[in-house]
C-alpha positions in Angstrom: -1.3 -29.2 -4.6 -2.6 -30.8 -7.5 -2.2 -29.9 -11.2 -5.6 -28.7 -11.4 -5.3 -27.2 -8.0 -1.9 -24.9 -9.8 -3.6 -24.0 -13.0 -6.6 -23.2 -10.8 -4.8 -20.5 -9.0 -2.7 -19.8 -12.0 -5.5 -18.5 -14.7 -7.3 -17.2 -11.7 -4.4 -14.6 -11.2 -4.0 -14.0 -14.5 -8.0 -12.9 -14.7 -7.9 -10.9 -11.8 -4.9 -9.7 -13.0 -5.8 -8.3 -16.3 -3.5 -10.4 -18.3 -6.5 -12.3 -19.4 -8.8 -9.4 -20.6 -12.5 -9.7 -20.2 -14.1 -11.5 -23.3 -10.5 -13.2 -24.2 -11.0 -16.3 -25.5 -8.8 -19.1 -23.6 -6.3 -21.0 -25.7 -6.6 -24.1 -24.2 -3.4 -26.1 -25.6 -1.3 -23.3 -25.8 -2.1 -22.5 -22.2 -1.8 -25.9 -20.6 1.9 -25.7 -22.6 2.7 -22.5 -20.9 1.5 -24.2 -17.5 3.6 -27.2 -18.3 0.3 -29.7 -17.5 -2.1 -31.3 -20.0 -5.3 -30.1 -20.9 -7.6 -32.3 -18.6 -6.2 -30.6 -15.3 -6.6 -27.1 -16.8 -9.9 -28.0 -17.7 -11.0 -29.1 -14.4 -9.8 -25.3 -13.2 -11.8 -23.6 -15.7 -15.1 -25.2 -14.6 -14.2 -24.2 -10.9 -13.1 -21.0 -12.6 -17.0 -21.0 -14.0 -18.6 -21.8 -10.5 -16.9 -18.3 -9.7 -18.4 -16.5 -12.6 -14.9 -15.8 -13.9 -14.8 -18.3 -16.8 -17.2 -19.0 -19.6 -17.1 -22.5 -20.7 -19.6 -23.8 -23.9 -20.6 -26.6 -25.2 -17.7 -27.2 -27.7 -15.6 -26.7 -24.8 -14.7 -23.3 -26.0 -13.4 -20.9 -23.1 -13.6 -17.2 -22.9 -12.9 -14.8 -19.8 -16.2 -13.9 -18.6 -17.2 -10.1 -19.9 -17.5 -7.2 -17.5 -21.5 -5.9 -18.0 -23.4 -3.0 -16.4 -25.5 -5.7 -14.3 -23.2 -7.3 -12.8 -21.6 -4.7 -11.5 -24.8 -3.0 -10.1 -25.6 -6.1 -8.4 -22.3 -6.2 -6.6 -22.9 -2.4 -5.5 -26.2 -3.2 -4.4 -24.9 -5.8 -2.3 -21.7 -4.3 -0.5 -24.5 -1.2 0.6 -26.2 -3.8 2.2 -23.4 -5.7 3.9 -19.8 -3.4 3.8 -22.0 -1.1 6.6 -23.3 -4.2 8.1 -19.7 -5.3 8.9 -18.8 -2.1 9.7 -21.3 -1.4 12.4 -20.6 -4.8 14.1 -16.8 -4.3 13.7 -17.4 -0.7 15.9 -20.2 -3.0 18.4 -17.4 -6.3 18.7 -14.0 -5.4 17.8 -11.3 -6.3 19.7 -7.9 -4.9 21.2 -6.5 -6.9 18.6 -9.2 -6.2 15.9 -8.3 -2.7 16.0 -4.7 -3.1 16.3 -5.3 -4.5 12.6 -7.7 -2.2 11.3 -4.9 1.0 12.5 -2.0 -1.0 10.9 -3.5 -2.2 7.6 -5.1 1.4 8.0 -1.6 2.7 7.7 -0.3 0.7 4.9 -2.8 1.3 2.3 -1.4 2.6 -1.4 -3.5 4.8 -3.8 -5.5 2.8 -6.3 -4.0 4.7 -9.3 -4.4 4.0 -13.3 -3.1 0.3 -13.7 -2.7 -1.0 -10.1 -0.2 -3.8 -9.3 -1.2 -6.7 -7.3 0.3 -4.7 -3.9 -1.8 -1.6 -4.5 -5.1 -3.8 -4.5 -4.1 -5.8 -1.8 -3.4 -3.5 0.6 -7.2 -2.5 -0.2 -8.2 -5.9 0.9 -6.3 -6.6 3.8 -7.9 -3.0 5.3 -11.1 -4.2 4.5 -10.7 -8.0 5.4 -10.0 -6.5 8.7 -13.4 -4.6 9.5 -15.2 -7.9 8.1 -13.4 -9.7 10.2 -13.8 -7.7 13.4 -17.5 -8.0 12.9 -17.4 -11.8 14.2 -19.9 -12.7 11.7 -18.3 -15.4 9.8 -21.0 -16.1 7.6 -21.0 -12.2 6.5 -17.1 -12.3 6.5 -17.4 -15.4 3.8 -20.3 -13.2 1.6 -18.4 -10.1 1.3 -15.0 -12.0 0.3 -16.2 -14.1 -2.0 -17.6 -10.7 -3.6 -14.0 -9.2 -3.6 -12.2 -10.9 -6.3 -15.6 -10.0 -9.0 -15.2 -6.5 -8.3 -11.6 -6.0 -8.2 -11.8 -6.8 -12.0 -14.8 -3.7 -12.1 -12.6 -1.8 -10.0 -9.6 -1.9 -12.5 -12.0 -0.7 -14.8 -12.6 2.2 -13.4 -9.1 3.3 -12.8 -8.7 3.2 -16.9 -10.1 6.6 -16.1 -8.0 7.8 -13.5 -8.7 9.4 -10.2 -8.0 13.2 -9.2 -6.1 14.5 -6.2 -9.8 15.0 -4.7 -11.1 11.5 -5.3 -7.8 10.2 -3.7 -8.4 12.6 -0.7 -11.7 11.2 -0.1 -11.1 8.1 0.0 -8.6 8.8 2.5 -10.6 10.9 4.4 -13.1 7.6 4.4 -10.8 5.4 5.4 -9.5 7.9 8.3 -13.3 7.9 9.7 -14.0 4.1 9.4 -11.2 3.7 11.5 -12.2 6.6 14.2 -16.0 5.5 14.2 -14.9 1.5 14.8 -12.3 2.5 17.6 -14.8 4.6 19.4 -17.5 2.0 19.3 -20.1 4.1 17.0 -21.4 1.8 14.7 -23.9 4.2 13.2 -21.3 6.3 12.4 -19.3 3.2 11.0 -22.0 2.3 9.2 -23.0 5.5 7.7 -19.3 5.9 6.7 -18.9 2.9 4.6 -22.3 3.3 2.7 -21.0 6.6 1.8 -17.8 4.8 1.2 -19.6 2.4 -1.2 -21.7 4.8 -2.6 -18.5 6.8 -4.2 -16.7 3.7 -5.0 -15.0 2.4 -8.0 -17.2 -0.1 -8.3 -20.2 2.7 -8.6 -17.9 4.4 -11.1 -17.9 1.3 -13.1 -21.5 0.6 -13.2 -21.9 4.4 -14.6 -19.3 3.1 -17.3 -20.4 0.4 -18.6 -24.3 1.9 -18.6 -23.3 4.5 -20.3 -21.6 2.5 -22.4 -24.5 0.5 -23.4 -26.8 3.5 -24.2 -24.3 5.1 -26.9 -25.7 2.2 -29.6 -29.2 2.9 -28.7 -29.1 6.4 -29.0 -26.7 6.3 -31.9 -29.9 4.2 -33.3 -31.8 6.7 -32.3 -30.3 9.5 -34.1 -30.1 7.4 -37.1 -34.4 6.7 -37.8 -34.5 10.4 -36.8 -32.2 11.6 -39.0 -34.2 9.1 -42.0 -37.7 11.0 -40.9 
């Protein structure tokens, strides 16, 4: 791998992680000194880092962690209810012995998405998921939804800031439990119907009612405010 190609996969993690919070401006130097490479490499990641929409990069060659807003996050919910059940009802239509020999195992090692998840917790997430995509034989479909994943992991960590209850964590088991069932018995209406439901109650729906809310509060603060001057 290249120098670039390290500090690529380097800040990458450390975005997706957390560690480099939403809105965090990039110290360049100190960075590339922490990396042990110069600045020109690192700066080559960051504008492949900006292709991605993880990375804000300006004219003075200023860097920032790209901010989580309301939009973005709708847009990513509008498009997994379009393409999670598409993938789902093709998984149930073309899956594989092998395909569901996945789906079952990855099935059985997911962990609950608590406050704070750990790179393991999230991951399990993906490879469960990665495994419907994938038995849906679609590879341009596969290649959509996980480019998509790595945006909303960082709206899914947002989310969990709130924490889940006992019943959220039961229905998301429940979910899982019936994506599985529907795929191995070849429904894909059911599949289908399952994951939009799954989508629908996901933490990336609980972020967008975050960070909209979120955005109201100043406006009707300013509300209240010429109100309270009438």
């Amino acid at each position: 791998m290249t120098k670039a190609e390290v500090a690529y996969d380097l800040v990458r993690e450390q975005v997706l992680r957390g560690d480099l919070v939403p809105g965090a401006v990039i110290a360049q130097a100190t960075l590339a000194r922490e990396l042990g490479i110069s600045t020109t490499p690192l700066r080559e990641a960051l504008r492949r880092l900006m292709t991605e929409g993880l990375v804000e990069l300006d004219a003075h060659r200023d860097a920032r962690v790209t901010r989580l807003t309301a939009e973005e996050a709708r847009d990513l919910v509008e498009i997994r209810r379009s393409l999670d059940p598409l993938a789902a009802g093709l998984a149930a239509e073309r899956r594989t012995r092998a395909d569901l020999a996945l789906i079952r195992s990855t099935a059985d090692e997911l962990l609950p998405l608590l406050k704070d998840p750990g790179a393991a917790e999230l991951f399990t997430h993906r490879r469960f998921h990665v495994a419907i995509y994938s038995a849906s034989h679609n590879q341009l479909l596969v290649q959509q939804l996980d480019a998509l994943w790595d945006k909303a992991d960082r709206y899914r960590r947002l989310a969990l800031e709130d924490g889940r209850t006992d019943e959220d964590l039961d229905r998301t088991h429940a979910e899982h439990l019936a994506l599985v069932d529907a795929i191995a018995a070849g429904d894909s209406g059911t599949a289908a119907a399952v994951m939009l439901a799954h989508v629908d109650a996901s933490l990336g729906a609980r972020a967008v009612a975050r960070l909209t809310s979120a955005a109201a509060q100043p406006v009707a603060r300013s509300l209240r405010g010429i109100r309270g001057g009438r």
